[in-house]
VOVEX-74061 format. One record per atom (N, C-alpha, C, O): residue number from 1; residue in three letters; x, y, z. Coordinates in nm, 4 decimals, m for minus. Example, Ala and Ser with C-alpha at 12.3 -4.5 7.8 and 13.67 -1.06 7.14 Angstrom:
residues 2
  seq  type        px        py        pz
    1   ALA    1.3190   m0.5690    0.7800
    1   ALA    1.2300   m0.4500    0.7800
    1   ALA    1.3200   m0.3300    0.7800
    1   ALA    1.4236   m0.3319    0.8465
    2   SER    1.2850   m0.2250    0.7080
    2   SER    1.3670   m0.1060    0.7140
    2   SER    1.2900    0.0030    0.7870
    2   SER    1.3409    0.1138    0.8039
This chain:
residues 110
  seq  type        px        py        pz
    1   UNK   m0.2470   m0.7770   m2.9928
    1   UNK   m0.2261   m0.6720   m3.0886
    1   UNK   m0.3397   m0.5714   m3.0866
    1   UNK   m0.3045   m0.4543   m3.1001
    2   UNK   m0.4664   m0.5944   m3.0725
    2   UNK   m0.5672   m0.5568   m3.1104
    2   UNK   m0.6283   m0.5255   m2.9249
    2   UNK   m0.6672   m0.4090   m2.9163
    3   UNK   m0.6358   m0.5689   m2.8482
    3   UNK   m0.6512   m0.5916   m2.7321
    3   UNK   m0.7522   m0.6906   m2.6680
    3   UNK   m0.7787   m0.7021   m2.5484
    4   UNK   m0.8091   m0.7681   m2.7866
    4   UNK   m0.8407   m0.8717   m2.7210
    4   UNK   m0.8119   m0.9821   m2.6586
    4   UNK   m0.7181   m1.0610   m2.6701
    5   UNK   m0.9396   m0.9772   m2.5646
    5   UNK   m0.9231   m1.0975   m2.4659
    5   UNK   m0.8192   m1.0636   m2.3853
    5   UNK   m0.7348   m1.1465   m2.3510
    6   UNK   m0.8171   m0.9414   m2.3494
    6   UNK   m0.7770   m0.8528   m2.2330
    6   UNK   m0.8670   m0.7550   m2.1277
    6   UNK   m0.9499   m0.6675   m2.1528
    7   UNK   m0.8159   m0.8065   m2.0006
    7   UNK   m0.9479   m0.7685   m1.8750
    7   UNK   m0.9186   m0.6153   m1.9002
    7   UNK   m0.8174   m0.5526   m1.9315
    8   UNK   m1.0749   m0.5751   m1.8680
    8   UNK   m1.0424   m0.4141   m1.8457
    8   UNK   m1.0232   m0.3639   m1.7332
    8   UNK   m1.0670   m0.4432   m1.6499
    9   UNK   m0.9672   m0.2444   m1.6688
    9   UNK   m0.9964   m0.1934   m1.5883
    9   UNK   m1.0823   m0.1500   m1.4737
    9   UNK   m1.1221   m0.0335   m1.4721
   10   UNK   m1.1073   m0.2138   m1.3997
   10   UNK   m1.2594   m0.1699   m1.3316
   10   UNK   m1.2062   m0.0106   m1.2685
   10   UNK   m1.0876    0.0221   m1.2740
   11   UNK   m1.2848    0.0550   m1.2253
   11   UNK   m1.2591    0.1836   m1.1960
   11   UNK   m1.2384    0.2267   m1.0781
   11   UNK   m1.2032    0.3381   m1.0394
   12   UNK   m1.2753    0.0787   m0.9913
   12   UNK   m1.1923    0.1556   m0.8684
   12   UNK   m1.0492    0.0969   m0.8727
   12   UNK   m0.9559    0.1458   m0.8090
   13   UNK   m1.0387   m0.0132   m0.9538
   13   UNK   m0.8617   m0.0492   m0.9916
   13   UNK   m0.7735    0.1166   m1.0211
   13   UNK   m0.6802    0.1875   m0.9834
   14   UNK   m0.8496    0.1093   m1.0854
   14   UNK   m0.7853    0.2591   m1.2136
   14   UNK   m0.8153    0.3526   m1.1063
   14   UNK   m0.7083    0.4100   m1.0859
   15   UNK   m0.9050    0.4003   m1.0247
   15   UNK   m0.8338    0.5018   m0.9345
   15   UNK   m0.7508    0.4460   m0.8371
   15   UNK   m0.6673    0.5245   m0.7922
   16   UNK   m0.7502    0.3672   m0.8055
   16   UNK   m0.6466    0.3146   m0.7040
   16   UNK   m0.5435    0.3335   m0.7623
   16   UNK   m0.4854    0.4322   m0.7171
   17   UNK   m0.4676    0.2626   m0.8804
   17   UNK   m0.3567    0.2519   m1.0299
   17   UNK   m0.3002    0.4633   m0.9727
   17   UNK   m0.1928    0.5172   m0.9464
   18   UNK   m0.4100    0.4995   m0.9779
   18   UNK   m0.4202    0.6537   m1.0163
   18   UNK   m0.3186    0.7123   m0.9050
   18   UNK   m0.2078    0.7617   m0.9262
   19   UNK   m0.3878    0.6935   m0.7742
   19   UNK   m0.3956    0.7773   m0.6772
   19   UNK   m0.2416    0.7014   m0.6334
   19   UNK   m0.1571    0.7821   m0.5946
   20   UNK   m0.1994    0.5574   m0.6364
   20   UNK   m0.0353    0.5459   m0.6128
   20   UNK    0.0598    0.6260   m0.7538
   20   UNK    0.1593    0.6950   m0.7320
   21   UNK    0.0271    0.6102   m0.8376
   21   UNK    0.0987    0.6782   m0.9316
   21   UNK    0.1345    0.8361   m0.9119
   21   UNK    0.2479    0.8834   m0.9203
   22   UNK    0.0300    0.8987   m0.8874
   22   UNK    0.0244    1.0276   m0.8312
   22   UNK    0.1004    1.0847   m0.7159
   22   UNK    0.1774    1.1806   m0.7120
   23   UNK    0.0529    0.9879   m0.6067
   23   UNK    0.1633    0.9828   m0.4933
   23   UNK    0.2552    0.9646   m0.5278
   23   UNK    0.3221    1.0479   m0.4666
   24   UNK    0.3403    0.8947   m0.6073
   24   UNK    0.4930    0.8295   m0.6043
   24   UNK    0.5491    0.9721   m0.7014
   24   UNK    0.6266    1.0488   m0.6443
   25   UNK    0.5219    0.9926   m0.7965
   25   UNK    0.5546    1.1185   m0.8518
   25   UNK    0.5484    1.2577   m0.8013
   25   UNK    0.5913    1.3515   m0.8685
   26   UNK    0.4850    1.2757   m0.6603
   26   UNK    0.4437    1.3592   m0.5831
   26   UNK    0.6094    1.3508   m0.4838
   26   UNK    0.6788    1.4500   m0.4617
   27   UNK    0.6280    1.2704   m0.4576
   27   UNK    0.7527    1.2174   m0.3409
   27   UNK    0.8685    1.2181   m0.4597
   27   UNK    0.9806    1.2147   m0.4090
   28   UNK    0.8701    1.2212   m0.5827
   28   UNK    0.9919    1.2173   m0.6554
   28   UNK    1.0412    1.3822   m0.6426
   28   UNK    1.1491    1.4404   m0.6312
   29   UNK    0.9426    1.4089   m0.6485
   29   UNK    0.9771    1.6146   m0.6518
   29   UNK    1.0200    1.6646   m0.5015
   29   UNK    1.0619    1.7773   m0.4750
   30   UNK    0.9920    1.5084   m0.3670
   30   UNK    1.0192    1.5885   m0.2673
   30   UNK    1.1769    1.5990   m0.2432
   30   UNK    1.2385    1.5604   m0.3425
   31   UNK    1.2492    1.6359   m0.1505
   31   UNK    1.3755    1.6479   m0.0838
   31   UNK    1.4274    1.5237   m0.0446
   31   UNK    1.3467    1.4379   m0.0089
   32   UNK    1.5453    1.4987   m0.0446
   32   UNK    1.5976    1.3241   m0.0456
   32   UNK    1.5727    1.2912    0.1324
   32   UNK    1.5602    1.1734    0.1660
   33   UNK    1.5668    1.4066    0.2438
   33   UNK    1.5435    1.3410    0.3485
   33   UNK    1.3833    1.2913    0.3448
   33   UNK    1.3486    1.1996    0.4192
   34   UNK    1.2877    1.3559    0.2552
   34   UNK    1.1981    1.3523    0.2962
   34   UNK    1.1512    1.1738    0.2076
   34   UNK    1.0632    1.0964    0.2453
   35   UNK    1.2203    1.1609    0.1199
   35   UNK    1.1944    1.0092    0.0193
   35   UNK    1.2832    0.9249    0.1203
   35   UNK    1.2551    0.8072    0.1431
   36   UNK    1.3668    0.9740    0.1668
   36   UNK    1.4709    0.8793    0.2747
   36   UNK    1.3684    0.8054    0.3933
   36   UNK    1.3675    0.6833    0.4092
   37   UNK    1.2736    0.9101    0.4819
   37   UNK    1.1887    0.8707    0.5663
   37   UNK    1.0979    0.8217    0.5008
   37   UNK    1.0163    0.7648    0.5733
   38   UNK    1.0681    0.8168    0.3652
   38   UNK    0.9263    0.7551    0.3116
   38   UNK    0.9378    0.6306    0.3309
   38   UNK    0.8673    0.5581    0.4011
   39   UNK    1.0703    0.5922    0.2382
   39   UNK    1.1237    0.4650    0.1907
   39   UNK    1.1976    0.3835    0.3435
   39   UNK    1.2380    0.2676    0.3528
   40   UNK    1.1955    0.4911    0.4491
   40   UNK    1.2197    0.3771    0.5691
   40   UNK    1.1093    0.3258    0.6182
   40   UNK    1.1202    0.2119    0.6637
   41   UNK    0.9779    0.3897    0.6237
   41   UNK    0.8516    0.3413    0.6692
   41   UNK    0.8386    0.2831    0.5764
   41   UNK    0.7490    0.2060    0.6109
   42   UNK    0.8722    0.2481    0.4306
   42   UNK    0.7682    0.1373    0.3881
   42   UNK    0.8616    0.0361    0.4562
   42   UNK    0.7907   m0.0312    0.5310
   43   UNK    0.9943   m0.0057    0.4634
   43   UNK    1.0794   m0.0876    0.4939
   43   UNK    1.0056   m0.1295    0.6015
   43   UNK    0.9496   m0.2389    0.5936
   44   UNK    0.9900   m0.0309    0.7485
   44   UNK    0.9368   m0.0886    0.8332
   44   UNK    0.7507   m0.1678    0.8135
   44   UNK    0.6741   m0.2320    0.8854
   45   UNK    0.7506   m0.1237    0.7016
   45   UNK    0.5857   m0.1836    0.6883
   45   UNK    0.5847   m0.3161    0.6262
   45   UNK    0.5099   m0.4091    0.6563
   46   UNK    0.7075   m0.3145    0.5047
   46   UNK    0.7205   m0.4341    0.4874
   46   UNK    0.7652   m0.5413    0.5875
   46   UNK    0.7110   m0.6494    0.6102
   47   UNK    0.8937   m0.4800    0.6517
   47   UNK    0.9231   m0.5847    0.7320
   47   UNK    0.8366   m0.6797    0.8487
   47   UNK    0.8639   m0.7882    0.9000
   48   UNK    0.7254   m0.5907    0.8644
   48   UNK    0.6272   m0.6059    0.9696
   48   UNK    0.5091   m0.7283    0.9140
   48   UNK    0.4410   m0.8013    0.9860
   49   UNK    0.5110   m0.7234    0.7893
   49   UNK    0.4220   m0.7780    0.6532
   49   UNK    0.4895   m0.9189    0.6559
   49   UNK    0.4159   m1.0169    0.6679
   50   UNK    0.6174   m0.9347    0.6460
   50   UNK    0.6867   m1.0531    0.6431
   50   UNK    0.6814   m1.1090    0.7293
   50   UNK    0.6636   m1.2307    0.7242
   51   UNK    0.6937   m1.0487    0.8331
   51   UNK    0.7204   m1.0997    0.9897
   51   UNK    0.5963   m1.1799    1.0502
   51   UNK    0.6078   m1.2570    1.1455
   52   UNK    0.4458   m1.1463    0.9670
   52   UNK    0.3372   m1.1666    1.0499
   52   UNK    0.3134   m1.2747    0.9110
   52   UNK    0.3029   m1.3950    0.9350
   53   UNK    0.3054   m1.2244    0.7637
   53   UNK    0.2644   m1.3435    0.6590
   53   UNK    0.3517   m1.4642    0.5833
   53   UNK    0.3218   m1.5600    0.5120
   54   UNK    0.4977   m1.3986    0.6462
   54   UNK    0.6108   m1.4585    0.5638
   54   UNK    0.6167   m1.4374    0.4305
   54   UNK    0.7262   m1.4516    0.3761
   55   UNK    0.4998   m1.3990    0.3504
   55   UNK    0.5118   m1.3441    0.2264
   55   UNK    0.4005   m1.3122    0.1284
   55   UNK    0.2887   m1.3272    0.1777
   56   UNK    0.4026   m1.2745    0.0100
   56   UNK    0.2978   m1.2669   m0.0361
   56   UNK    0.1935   m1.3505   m0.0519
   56   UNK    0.0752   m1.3179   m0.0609
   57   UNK    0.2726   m1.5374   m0.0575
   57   UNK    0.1748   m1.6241   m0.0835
   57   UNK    0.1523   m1.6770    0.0560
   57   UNK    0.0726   m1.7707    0.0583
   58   UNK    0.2000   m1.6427    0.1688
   58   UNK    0.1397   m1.6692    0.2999
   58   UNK    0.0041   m1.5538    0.3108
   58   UNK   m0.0903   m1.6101    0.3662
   59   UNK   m0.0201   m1.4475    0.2828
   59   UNK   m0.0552   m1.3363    0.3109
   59   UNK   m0.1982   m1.4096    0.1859
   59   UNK   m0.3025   m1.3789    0.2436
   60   UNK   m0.2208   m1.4543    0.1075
   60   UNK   m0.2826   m1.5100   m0.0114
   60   UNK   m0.3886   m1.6003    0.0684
   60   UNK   m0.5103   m1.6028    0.0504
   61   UNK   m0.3251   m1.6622    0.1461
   61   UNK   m0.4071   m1.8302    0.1928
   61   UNK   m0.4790   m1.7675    0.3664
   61   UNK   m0.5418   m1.8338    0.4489
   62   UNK   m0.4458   m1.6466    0.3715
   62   UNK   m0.5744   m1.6476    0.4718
   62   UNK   m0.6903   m1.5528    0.3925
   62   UNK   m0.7035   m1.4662    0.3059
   63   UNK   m0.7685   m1.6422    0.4959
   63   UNK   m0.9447   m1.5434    0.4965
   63   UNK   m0.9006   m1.4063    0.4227
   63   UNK   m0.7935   m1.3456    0.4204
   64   UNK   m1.0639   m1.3752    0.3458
   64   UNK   m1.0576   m1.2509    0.3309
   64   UNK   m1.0691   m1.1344    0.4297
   64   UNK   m1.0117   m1.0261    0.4173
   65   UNK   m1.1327   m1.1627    0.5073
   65   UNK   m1.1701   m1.0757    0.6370
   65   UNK   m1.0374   m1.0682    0.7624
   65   UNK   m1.0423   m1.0017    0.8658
   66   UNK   m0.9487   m1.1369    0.7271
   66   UNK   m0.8569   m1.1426    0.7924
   66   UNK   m0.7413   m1.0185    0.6942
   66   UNK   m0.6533   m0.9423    0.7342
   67   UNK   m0.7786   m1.0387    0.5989
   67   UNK   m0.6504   m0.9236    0.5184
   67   UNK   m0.6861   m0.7842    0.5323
   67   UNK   m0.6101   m0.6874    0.5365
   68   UNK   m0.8830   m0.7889    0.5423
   68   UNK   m0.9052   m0.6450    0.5614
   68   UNK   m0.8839   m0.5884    0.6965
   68   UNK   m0.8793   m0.4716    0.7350
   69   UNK   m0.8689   m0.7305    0.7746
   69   UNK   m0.8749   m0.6600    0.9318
   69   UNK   m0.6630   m0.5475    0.8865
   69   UNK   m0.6159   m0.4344    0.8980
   70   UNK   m0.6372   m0.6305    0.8574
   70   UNK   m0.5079   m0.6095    0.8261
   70   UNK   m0.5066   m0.4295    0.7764
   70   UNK   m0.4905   m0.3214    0.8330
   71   UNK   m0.5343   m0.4797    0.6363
   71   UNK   m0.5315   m0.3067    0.5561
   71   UNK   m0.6077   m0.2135    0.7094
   71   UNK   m0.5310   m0.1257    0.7491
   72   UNK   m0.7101   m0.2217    0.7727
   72   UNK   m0.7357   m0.1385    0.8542
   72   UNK   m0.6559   m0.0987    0.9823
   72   UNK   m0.6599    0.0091    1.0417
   73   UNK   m0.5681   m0.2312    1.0172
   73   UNK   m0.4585   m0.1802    1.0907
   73   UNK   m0.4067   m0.0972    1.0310
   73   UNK   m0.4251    0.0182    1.0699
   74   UNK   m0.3193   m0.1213    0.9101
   74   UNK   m0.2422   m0.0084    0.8578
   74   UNK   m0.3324    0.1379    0.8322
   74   UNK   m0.2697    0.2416    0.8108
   75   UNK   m0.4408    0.1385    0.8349
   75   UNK   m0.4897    0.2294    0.7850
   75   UNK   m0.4864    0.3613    0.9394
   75   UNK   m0.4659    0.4811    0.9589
   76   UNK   m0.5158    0.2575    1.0023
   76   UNK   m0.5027    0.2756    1.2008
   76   UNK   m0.3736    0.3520    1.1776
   76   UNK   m0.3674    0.4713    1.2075
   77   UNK   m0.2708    0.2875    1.1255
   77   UNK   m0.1310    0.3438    1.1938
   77   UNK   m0.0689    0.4606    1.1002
   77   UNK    0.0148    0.5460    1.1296
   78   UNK   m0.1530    0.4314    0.9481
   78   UNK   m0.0558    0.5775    0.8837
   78   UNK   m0.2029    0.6995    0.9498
   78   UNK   m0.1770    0.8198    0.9490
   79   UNK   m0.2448    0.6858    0.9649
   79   UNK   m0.3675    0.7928    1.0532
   79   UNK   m0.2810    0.8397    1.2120
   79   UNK   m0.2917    0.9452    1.2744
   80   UNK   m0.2359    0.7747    1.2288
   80   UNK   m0.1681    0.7891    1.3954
   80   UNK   m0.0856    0.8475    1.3053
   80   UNK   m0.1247    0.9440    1.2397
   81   UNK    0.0193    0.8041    1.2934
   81   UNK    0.1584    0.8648    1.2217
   81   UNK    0.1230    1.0460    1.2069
   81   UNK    0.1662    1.1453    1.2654
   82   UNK    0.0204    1.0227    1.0946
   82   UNK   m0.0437    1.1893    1.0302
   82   UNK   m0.0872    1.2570    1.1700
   82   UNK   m0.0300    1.3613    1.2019
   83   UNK   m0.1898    1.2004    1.2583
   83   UNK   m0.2324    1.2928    1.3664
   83   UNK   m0.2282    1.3373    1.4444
   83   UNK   m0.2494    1.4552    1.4727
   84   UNK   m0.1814    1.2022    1.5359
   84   UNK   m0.0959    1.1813    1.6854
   84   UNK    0.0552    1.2407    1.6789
   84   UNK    0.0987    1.3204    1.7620
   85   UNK    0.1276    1.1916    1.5708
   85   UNK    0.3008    1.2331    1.5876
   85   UNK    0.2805    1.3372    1.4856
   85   UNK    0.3748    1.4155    1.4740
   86   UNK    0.2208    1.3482    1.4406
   86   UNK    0.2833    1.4656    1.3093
   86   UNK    0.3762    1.4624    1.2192
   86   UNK    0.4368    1.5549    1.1653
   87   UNK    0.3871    1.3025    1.2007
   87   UNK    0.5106    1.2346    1.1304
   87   UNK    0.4649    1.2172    0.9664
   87   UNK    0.4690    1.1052    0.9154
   88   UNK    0.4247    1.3270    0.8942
   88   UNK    0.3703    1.3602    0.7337
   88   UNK    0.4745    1.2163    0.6524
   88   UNK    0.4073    1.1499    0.5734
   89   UNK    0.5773    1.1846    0.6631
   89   UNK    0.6660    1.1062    0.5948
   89   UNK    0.6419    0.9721    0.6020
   89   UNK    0.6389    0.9039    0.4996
   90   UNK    0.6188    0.9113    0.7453
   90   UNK    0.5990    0.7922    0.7548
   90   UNK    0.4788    0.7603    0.7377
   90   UNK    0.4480    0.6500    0.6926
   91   UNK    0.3863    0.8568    0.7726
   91   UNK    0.1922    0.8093    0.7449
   91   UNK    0.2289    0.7991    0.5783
   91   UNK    0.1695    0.6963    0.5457
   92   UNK    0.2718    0.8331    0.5002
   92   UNK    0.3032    0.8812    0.3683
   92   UNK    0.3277    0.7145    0.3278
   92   UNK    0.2383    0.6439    0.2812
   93   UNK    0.4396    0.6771    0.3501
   93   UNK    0.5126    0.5626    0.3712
   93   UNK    0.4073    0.4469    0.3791
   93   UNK    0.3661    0.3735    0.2893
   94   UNK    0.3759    0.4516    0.5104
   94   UNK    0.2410    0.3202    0.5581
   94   UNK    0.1143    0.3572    0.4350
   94   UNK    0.0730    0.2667    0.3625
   95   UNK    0.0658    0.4869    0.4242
   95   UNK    0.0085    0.4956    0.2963
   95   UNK    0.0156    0.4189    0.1734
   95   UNK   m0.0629    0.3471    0.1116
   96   UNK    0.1501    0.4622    0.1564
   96   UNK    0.1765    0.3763    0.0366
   96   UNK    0.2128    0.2263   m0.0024
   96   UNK    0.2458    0.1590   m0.1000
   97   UNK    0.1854    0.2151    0.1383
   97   UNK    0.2399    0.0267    0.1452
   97   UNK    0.0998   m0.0155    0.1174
   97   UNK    0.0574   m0.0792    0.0210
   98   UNK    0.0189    0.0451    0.2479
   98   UNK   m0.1211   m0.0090    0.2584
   98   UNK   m0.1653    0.0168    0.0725
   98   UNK   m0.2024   m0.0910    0.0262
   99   UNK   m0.1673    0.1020   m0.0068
   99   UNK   m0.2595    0.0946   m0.1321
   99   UNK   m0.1588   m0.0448   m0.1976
   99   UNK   m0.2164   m0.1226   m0.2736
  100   UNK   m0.0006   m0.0711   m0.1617
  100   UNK    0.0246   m0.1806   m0.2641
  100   UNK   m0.0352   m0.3190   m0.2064
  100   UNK   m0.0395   m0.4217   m0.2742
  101   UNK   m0.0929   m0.3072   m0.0385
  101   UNK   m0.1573   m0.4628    0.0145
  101   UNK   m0.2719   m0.4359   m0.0611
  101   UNK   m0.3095   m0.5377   m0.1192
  102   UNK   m0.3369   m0.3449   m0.0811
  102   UNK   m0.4972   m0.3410   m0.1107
  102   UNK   m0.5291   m0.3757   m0.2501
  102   UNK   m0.6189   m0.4512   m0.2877
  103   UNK   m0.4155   m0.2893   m0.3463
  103   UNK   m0.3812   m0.4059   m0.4709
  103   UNK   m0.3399   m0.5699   m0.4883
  103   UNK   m0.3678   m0.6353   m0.5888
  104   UNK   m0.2861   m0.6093   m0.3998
  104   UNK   m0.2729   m0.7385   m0.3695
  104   UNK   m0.3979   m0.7972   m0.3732
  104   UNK   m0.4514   m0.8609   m0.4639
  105   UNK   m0.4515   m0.7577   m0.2248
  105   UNK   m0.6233   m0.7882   m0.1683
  105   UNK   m0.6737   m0.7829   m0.3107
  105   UNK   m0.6936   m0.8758   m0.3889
  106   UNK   m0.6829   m0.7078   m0.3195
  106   UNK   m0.7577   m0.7081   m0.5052
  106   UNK   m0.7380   m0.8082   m0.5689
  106   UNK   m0.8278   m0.8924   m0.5689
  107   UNK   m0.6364   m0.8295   m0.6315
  107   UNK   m0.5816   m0.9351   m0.7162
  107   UNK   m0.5939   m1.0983   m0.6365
  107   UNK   m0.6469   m1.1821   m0.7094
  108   UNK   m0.5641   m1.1333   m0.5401
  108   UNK   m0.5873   m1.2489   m0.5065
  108   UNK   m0.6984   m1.2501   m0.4760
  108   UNK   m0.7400   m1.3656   m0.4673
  109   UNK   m0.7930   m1.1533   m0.4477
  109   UNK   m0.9453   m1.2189   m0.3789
  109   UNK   m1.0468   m1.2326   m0.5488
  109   UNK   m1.1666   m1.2609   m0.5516
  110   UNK   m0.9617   m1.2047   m0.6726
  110   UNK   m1.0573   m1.2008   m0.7423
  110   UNK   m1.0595   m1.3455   m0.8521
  110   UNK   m1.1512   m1.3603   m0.9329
């Protein structure tokens, strides 16, 4: 009622919280092909996520240094996407997958 004995926010949570919120409301205003290609790259990011952890609680029980090697792949591939192809939708996409693993990473490593 009152809010105790409730965790606060640390502040790079809350910009992280920030900067997907921002994005996702940013892509609601775009054009349906352009949320169409967003929402297929995350598909393909998830599916790729499953394929290698089987799931969130496979993805949980390895090393920490093994999840960041991870987020930096993705970080590798929505950077390619943006530079190499010029593909603004899908780096967008892998973007937005990678900040929901890094919230994960967050939450289970703490």
């Amino acid at each position: 009622m009152f809010g105790f004995g409730t965790k606060k926010e640390s502040p790079e949570r809350r910009a992280a919280r920030e900067e997907f919120e921002s994005t996702c409301r940013q892509l609601k205003g775009a054009n349906e092909i352009v949320q169409m290609a967003v929402g297929h790259a995350i598909n393909m990011a998830n599916s790729m996520f499953i394929k290698t952890f089987g799931s969130v609680d496979g993805f949980r029980r390895i090393p920490d240094a093994q999840k960041f090697d991870y987020l930096r792949k993705l970080t590798d591939t929505e950077n390619s996407l943006r530079e190499e192809k010029n593909d603004m939708a899908s780096s967008l996409g892998f973007g937005l997958f990678k900040m929901w693993v890094g919230m994960i990473t967050a939450i289970l490593s703490t």
